[in-house]
LUMLUMLUM-661619 format. One record per residue (C-alpha): x, y, z; residue in three letters. Coordinates in Angstrom, 3 decimals. Example, Ala and Ser with C-alpha at 12.3 -4.5 7.8 and 13.67 -1.06 7.14 Angstrom:
BEGIN
+----------+----------+----------+------+
:        X :        Y :        Z : rest :
+----------+----------+----------+------+
:   12.300 :   -4.500 :    7.800 :  ALA :
:   13.670 :   -1.060 :    7.140 :  SER :
+----------+----------+----------+------+
// end
This chain:
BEGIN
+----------+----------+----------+------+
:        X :        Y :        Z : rest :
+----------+----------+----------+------+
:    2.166 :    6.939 :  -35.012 :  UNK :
:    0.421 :    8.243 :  -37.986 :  UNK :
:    1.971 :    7.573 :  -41.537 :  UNK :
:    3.368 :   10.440 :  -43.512 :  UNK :
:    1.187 :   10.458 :  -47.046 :  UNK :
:    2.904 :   12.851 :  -49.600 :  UNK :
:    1.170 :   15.831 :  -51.307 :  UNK :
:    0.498 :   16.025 :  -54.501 :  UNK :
:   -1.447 :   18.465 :  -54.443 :  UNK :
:   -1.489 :   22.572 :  -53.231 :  UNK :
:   -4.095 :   23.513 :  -50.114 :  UNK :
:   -5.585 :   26.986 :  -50.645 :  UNK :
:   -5.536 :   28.985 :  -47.560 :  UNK :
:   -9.156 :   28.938 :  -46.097 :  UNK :
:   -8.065 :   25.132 :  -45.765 :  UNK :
:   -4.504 :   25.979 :  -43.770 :  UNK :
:   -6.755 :   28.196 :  -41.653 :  UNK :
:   -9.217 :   25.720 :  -40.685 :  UNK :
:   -6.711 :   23.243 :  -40.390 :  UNK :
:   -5.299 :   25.037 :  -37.559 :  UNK :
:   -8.196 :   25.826 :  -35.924 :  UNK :
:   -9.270 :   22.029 :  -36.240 :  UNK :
:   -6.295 :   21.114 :  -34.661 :  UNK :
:   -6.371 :   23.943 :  -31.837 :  UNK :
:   -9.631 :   22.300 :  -30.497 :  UNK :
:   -8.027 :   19.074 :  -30.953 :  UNK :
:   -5.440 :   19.448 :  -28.538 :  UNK :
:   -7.231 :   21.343 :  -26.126 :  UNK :
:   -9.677 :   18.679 :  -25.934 :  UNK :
:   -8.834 :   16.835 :  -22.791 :  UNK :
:   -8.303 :   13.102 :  -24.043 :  UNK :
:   -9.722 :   10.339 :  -22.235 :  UNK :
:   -7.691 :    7.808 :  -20.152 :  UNK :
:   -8.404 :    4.852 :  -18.015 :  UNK :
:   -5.712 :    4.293 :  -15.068 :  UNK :
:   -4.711 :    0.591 :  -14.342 :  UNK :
:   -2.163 :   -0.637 :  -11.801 :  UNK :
:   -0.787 :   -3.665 :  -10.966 :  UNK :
:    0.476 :   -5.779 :   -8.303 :  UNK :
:    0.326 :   -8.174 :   -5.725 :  UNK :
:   -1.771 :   -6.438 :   -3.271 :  UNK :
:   -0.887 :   -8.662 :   -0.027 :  UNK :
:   -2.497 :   -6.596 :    1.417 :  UNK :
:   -4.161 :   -3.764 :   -0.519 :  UNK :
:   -2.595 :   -0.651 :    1.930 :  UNK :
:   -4.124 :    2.824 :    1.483 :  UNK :
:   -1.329 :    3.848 :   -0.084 :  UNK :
:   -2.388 :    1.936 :   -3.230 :  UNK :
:   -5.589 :    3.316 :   -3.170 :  UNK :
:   -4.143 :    7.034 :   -2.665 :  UNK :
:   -2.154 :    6.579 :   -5.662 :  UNK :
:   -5.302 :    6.669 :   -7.830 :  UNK :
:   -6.510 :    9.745 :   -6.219 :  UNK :
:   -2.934 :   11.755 :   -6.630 :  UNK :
:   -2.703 :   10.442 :  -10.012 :  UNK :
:   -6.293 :   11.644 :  -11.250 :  UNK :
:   -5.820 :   15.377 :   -9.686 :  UNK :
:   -2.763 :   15.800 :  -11.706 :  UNK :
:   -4.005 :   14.524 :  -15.272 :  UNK :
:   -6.768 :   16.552 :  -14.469 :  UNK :
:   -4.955 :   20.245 :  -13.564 :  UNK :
:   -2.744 :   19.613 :  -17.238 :  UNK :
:   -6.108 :   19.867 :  -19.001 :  UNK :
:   -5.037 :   17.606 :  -21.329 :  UNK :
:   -6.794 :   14.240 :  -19.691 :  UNK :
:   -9.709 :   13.080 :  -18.500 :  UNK :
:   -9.505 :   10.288 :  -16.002 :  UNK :
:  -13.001 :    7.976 :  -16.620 :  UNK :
:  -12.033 :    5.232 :  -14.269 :  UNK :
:   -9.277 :    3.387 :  -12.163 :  UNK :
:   -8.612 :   -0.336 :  -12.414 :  UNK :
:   -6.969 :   -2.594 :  -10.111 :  UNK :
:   -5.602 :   -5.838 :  -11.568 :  UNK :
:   -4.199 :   -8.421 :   -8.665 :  UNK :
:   -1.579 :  -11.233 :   -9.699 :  UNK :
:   -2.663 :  -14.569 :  -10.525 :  UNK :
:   -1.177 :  -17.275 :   -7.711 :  UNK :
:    1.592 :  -18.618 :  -10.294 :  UNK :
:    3.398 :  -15.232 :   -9.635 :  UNK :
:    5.357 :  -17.119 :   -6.662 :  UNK :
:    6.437 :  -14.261 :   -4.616 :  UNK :
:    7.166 :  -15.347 :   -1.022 :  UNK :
:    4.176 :  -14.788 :    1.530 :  UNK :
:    1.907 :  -14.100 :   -1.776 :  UNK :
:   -1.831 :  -14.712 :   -0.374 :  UNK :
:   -4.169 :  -16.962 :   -2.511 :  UNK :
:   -6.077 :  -14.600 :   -4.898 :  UNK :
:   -9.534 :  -15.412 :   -3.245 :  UNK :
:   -7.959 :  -13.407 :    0.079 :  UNK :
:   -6.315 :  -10.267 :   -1.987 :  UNK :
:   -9.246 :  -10.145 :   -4.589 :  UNK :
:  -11.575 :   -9.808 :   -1.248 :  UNK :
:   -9.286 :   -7.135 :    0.622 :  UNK :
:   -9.468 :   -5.353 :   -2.813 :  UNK :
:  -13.185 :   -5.844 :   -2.871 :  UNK :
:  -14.201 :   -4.724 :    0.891 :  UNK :
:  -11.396 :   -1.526 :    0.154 :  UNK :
:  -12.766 :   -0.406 :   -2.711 :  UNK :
:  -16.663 :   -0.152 :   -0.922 :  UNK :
:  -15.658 :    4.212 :   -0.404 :  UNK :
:  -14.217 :    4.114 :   -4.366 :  UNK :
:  -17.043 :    5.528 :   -6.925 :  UNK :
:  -14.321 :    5.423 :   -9.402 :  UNK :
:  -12.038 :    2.414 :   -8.655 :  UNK :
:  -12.542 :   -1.673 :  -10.212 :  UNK :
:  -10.543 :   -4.197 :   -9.540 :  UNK :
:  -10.399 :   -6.446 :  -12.649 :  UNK :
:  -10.171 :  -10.295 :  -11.580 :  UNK :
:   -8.837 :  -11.648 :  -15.367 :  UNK :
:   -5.221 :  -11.322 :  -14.677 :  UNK :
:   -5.520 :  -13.171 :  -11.086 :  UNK :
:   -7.898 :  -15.731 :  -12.918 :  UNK :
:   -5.142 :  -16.573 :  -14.998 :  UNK :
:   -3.373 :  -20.262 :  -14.431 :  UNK :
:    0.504 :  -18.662 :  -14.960 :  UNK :
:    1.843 :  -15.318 :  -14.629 :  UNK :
:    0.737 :  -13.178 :  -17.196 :  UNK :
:    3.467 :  -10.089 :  -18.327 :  UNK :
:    2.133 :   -6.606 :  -17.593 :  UNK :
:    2.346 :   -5.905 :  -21.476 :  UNK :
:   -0.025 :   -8.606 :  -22.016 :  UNK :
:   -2.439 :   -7.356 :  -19.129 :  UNK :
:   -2.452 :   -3.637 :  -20.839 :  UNK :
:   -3.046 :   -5.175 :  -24.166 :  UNK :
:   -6.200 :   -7.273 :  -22.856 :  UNK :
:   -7.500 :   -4.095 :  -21.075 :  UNK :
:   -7.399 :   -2.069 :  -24.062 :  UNK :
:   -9.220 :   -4.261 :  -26.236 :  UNK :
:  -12.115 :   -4.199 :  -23.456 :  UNK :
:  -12.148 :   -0.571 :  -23.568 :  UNK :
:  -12.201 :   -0.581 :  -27.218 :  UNK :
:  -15.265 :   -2.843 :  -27.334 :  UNK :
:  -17.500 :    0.013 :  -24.510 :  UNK :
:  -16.017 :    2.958 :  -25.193 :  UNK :
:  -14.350 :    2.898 :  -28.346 :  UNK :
:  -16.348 :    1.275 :  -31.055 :  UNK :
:  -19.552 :    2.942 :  -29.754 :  UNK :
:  -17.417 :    6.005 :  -30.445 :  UNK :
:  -16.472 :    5.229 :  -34.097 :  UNK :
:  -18.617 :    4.653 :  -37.153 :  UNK :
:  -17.147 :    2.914 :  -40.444 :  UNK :
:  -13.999 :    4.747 :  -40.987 :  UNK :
:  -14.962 :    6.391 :  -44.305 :  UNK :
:  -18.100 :    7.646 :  -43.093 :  UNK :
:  -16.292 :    9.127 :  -40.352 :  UNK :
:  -13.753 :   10.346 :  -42.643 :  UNK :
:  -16.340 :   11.810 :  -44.743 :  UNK :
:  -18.245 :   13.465 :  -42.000 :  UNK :
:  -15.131 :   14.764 :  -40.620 :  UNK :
:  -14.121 :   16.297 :  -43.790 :  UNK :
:  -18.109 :   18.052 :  -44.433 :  UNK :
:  -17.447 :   19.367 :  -40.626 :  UNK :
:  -14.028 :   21.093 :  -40.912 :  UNK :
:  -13.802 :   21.994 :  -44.609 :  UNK :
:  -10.997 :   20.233 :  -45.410 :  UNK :
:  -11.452 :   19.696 :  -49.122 :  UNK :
:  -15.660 :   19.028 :  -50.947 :  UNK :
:  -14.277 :   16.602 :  -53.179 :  UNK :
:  -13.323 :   13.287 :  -51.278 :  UNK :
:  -11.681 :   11.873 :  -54.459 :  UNK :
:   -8.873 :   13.855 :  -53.402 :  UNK :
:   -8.498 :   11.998 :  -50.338 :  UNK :
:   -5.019 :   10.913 :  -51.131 :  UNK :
:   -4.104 :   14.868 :  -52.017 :  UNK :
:   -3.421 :   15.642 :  -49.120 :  UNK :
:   -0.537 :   17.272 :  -47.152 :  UNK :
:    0.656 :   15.440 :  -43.414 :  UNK :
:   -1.281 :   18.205 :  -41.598 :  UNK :
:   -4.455 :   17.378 :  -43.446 :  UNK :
:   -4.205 :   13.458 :  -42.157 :  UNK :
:   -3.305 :   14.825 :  -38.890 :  UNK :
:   -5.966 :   16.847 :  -38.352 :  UNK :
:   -8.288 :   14.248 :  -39.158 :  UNK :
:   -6.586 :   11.669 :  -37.284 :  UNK :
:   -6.875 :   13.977 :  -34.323 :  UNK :
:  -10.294 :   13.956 :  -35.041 :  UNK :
:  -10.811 :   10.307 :  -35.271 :  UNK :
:   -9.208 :    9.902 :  -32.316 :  UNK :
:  -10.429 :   12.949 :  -30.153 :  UNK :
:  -13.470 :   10.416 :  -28.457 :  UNK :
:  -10.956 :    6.887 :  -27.975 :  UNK :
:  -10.427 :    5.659 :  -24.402 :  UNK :
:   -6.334 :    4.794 :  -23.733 :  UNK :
:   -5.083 :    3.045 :  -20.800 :  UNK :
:   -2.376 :    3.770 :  -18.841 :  UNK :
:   -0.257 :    1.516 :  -16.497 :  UNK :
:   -0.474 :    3.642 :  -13.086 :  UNK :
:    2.749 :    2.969 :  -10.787 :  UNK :
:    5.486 :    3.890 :   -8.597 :  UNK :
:    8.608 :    5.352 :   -9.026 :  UNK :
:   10.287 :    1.293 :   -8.012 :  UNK :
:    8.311 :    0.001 :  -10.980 :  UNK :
:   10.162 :    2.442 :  -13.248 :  UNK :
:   13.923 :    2.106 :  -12.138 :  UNK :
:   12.911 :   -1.791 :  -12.648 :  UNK :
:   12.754 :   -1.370 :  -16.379 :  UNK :
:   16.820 :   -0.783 :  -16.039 :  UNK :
:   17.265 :   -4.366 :  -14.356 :  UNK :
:   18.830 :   -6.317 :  -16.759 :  UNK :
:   16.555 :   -9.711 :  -17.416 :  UNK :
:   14.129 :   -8.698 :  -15.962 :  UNK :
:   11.726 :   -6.954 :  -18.308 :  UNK :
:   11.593 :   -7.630 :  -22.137 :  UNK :
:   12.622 :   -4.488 :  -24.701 :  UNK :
:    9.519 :   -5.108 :  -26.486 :  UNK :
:    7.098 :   -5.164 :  -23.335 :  UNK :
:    8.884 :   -1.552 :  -22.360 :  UNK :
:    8.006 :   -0.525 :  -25.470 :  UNK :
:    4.591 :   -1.504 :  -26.035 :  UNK :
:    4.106 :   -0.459 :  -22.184 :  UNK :
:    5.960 :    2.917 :  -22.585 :  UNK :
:    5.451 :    3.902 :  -26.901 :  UNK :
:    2.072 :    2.767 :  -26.985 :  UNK :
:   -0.110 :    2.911 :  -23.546 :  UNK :
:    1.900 :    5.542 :  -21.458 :  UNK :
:    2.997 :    5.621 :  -17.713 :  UNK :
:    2.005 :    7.839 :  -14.697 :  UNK :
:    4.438 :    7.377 :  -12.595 :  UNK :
:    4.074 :    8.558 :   -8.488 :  UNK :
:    7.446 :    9.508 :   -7.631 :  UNK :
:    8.483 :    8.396 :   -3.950 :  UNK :
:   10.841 :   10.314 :   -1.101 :  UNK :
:   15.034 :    8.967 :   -2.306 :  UNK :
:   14.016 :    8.787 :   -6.018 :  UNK :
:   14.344 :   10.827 :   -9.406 :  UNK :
:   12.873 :    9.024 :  -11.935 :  UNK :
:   13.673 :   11.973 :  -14.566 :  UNK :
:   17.554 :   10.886 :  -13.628 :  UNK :
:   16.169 :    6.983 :  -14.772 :  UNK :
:   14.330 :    8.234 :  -18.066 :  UNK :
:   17.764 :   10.403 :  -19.446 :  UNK :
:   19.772 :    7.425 :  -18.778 :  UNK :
:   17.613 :    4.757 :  -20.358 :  UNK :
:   17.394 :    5.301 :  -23.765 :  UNK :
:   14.278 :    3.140 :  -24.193 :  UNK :
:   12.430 :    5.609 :  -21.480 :  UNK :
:   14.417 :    8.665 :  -23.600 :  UNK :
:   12.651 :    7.918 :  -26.716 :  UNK :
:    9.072 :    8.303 :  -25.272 :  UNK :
:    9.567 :   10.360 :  -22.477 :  UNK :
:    6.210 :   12.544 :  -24.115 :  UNK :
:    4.754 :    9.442 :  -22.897 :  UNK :
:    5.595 :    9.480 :  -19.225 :  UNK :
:    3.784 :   11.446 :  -16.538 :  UNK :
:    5.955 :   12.086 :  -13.551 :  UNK :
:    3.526 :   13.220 :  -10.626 :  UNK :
:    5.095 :   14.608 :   -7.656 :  UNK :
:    3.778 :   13.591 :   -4.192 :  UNK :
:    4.904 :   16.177 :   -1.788 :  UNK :
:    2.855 :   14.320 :    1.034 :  UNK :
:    5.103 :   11.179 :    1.669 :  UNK :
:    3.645 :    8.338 :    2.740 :  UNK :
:    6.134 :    5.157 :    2.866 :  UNK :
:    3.445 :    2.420 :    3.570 :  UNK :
:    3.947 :   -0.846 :    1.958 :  UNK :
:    2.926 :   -4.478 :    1.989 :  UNK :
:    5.611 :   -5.932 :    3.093 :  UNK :
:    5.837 :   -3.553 :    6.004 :  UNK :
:    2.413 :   -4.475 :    7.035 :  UNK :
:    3.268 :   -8.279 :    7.133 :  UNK :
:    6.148 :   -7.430 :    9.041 :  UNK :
:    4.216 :   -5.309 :   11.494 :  UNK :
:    1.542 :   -8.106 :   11.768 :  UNK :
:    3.630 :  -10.671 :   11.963 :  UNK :
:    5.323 :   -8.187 :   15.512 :  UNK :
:    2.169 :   -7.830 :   16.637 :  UNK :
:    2.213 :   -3.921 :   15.551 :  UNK :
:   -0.910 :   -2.258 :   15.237 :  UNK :
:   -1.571 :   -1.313 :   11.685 :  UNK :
:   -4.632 :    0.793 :   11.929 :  UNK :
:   -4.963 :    3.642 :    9.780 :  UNK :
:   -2.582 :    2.085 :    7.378 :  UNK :
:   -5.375 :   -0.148 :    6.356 :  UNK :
:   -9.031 :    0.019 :    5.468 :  UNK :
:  -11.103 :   -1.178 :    8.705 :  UNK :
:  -12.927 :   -3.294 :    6.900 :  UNK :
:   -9.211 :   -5.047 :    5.614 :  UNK :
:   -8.137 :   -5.136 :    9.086 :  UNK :
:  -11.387 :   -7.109 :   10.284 :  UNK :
:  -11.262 :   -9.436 :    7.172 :  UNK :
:   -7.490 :  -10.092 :    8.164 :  UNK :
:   -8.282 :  -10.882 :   11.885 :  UNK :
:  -11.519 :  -13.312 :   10.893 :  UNK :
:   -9.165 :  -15.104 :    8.590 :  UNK :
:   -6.454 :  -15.362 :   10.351 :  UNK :
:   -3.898 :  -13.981 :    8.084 :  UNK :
:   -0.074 :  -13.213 :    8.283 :  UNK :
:    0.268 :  -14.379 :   11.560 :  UNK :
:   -1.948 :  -12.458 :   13.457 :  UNK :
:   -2.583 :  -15.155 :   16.339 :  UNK :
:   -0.299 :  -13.343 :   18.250 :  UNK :
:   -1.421 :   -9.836 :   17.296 :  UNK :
:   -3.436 :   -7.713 :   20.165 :  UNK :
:   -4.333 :   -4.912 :   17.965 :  UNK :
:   -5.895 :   -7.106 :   15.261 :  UNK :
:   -7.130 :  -10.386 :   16.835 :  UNK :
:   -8.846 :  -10.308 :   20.460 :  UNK :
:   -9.899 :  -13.773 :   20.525 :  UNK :
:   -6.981 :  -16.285 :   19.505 :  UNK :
:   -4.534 :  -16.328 :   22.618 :  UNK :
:   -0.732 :  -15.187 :   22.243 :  UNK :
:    0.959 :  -18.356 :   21.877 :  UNK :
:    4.208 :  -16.576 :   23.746 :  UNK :
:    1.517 :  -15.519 :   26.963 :  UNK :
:    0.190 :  -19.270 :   26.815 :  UNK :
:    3.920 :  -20.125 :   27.429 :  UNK :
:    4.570 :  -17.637 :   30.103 :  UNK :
:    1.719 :  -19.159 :   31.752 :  UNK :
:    2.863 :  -22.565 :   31.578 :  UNK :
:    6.596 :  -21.587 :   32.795 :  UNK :
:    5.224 :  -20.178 :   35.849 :  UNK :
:    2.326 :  -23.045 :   36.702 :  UNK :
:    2.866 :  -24.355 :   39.818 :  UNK :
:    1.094 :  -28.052 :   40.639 :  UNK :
:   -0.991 :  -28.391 :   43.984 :  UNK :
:    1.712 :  -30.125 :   45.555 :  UNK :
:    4.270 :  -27.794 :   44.647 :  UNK :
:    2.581 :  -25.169 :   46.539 :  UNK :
:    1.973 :  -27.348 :   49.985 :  UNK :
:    5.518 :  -28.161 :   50.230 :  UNK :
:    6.572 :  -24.397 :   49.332 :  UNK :
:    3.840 :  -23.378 :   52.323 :  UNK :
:    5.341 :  -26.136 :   54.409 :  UNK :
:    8.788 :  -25.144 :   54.060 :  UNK :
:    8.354 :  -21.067 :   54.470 :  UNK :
:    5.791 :  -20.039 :   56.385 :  UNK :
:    3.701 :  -17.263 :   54.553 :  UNK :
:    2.924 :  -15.640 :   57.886 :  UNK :
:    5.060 :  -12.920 :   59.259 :  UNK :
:    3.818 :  -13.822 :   62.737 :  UNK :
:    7.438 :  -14.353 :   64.981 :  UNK :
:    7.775 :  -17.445 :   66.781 :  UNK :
:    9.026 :  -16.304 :   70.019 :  UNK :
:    6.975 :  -13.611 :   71.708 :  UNK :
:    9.978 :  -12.352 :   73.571 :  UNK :
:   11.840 :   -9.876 :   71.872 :  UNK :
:   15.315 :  -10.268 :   73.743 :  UNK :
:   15.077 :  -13.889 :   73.684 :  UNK :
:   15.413 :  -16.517 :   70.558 :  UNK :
:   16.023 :  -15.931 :   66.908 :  UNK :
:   13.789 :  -13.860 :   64.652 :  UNK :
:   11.019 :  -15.924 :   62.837 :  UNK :
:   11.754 :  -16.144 :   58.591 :  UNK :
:    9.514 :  -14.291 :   56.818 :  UNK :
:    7.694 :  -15.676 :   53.849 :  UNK :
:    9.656 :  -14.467 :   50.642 :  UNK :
:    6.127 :  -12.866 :   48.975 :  UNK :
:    5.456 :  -10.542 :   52.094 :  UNK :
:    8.783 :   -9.086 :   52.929 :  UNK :
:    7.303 :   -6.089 :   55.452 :  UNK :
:    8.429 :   -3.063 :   53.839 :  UNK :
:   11.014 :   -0.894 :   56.228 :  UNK :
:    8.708 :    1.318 :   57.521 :  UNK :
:    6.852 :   -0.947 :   59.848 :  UNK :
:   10.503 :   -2.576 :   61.452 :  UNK :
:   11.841 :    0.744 :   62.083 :  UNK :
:    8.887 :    1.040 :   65.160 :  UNK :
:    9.926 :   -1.908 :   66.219 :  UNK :
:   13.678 :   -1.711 :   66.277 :  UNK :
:   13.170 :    1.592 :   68.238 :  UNK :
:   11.174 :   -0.287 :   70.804 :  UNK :
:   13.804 :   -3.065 :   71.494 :  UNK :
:   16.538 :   -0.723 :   71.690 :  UNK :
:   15.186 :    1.656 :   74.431 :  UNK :
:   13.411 :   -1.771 :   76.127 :  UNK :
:   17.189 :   -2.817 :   75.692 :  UNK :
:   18.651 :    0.332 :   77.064 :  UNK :
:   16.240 :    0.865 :   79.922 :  UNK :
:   16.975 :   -2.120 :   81.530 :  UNK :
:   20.653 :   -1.964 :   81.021 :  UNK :
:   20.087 :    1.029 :   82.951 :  UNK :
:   18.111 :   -0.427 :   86.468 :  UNK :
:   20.553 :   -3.143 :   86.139 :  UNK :
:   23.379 :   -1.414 :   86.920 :  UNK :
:   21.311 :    1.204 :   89.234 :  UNK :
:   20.578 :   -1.965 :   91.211 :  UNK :
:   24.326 :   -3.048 :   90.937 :  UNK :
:   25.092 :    0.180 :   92.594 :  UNK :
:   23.023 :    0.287 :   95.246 :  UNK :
:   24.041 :   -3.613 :   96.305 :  UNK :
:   27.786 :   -2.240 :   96.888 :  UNK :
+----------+----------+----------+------+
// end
């Protein structure tokens, strides 16, 4: 926020004019912005990745940003979170993911870090770094630049009359100053925003510094209104100018913790992932995938192993089951009118089609010799 300097001193009108125009060019000069996000990334989904690309299309149609680069900045282990990966598997995810990105890092400081480091913190570290390549290479001494500034736009000939000047003069040339500086802003989703509103869980001061000084672009997601959350947080009221609210109208609910769950189900999760994540996943043997057929081909399913083993049946198990039933469907008296019916082996139960031949047979064998015995009977009388 700039400081308001009194005037003591008038500003003819050639100066007003250019001024204006100064300031004009100012503000339609797109200002330049670096997008960082961050998160646990276990694992990095394409989701996360698409959030960069919906993010930079819609600084870019306002005309009033320039996106230079994306950064990804993974957790450091002493987050805690349940199922969390060991930063040298989500740093590599990120690494093979980002191989199709010509515009998206992954920054390894936070994750390098031996406790959990507050996002505030992680902004603040990331803006000095852009301050020492972009920035300072950007700014000569400030009264040089102050002085070259003022020869360029005709503010006043006399730079002894510095202090002279009205607010619009300083903010003109602090528009000026500032019209080649690099800002970050924290990139996230709409969740990230209504968490702000939890109480203990983020500091007034972080949301401030996050929020006042860096800015948000926030992706909204399909259930949520973050403008409802900005009016009634009167932190996120006060610098709503800061807050980009970027509609995705193509929803796509993928997230990390559905992706463990599907793995862990043995759920294919192709196309939700890089290919290359996938692989790394099955070579490593991560969140359970032993038992997954769509990711890992060559570790058996502990629950088929089982099956297996329920239905073994030892050598002499199977003698004394062939000794008891015979598996042959042979009969054991050749005469069909005489004895009982041989048992049939329980695997090859003939199906009806081939009994109903025979049942025919028997019954007219049957019936035609009912018949010549009682011809016979009548003939004897």
């Amino acid at each position: 926020m700039t400081d308001a300097i009194p005037s003591t001193g008038p500003v003819s009108s050639a100066t007003a004019t250019t001024l204006t125009s100064d300031s004009s060019e100012n503000m339609n000069s797109p200002s330049k912005c670096v997008l960082i996000a961050c998160g646990s990334y276990n694992p990095v989904t394409n989701m996360h990745l698409r959030m960069f690309e919906i993010a930079r299309d819609a600084l870019h149609r306002t005309h009033r940003f320039t996106v230079i680069k994306g950064v990804i900045s993974p957790v450091s282990d002493a987050y805690n979170k349940k199922d969390l990966l060991p930063a040298s598997h989500r740093c590599e995810m990120l690494r093979q993911a980002l191989k199709t990105s010509n515009w998206i890092n992954m920054d390894t400081w936070e994750c390098e870090q031996t406790k959990w480091t507050e996002t505030a913190k992680v902004l603040r570290y990331h803006q000095a770094k852009i301050d020492r390549e972009y920035n300072s290479k950007a700014k000569p001494t400030p009264t040089k630049k102050r002085r070259k500034d003022l020869r360029n736009v005709h503010i006043n000939s006399n730079d002894s009359e510095y202090d002279d000047r009205t607010i619009d003069d300083h903010n003109a040339i602090n528009a000026a100053l500032k019209k080649d500086t690099v800002n970050v802003r924290l990139l996230c989703g709409a969740d990230l925003l209504e968490s702000f509103g939890t109480p203990g869980l983020w500091a007034d001061k972080d949301i401030e510094e996050i929020v006042g000084k860096h800015g948000l672009v926030c992706i909204t997601r399909e259930g949520s209104d973050p403008r409802k959350f900005i009016y009634e947080s009167d932190v996120l009221t006060k610098y709503q100018e800061n807050i980009i609210i970027v509609t995705e109208w193509i929803f796509n609910d993928i997230s990390s913790t559905k992706i463990r769950r599907a793995l862990r189900r043995g759920e294919s999760v192709k196309y939700l992932l890089q290919d290359v994540v996938i692989e790394y996943i099955k070579e490593n043997h991560l969140y359970g995938v032993e038992d997954n057929k769509y990711v890992n081909d060559v570790i058996p399913s502990p629950v088929v192993d089982n099956a297996i083993s329920d239905a073994h049946w030892s050598s002499e198990d199977q003698v004394s089951e062939c000794e008891e039933v015979p598996r042959s469907p042979k009969r054991i008296n050749e005469d069909p009118l005489e004895g009982p019916p041989s048992p049939k082996s329980p695997r090859h139960v003939p199906c009806m089609g081939s009994e109903l031949g025979s049942l025919v047979r028997r019954v007219r064998n049957y019936s035609f010799r009912q018949g010549m015995f009682q011809h016979r009977q009548v003939e004897n009388q």
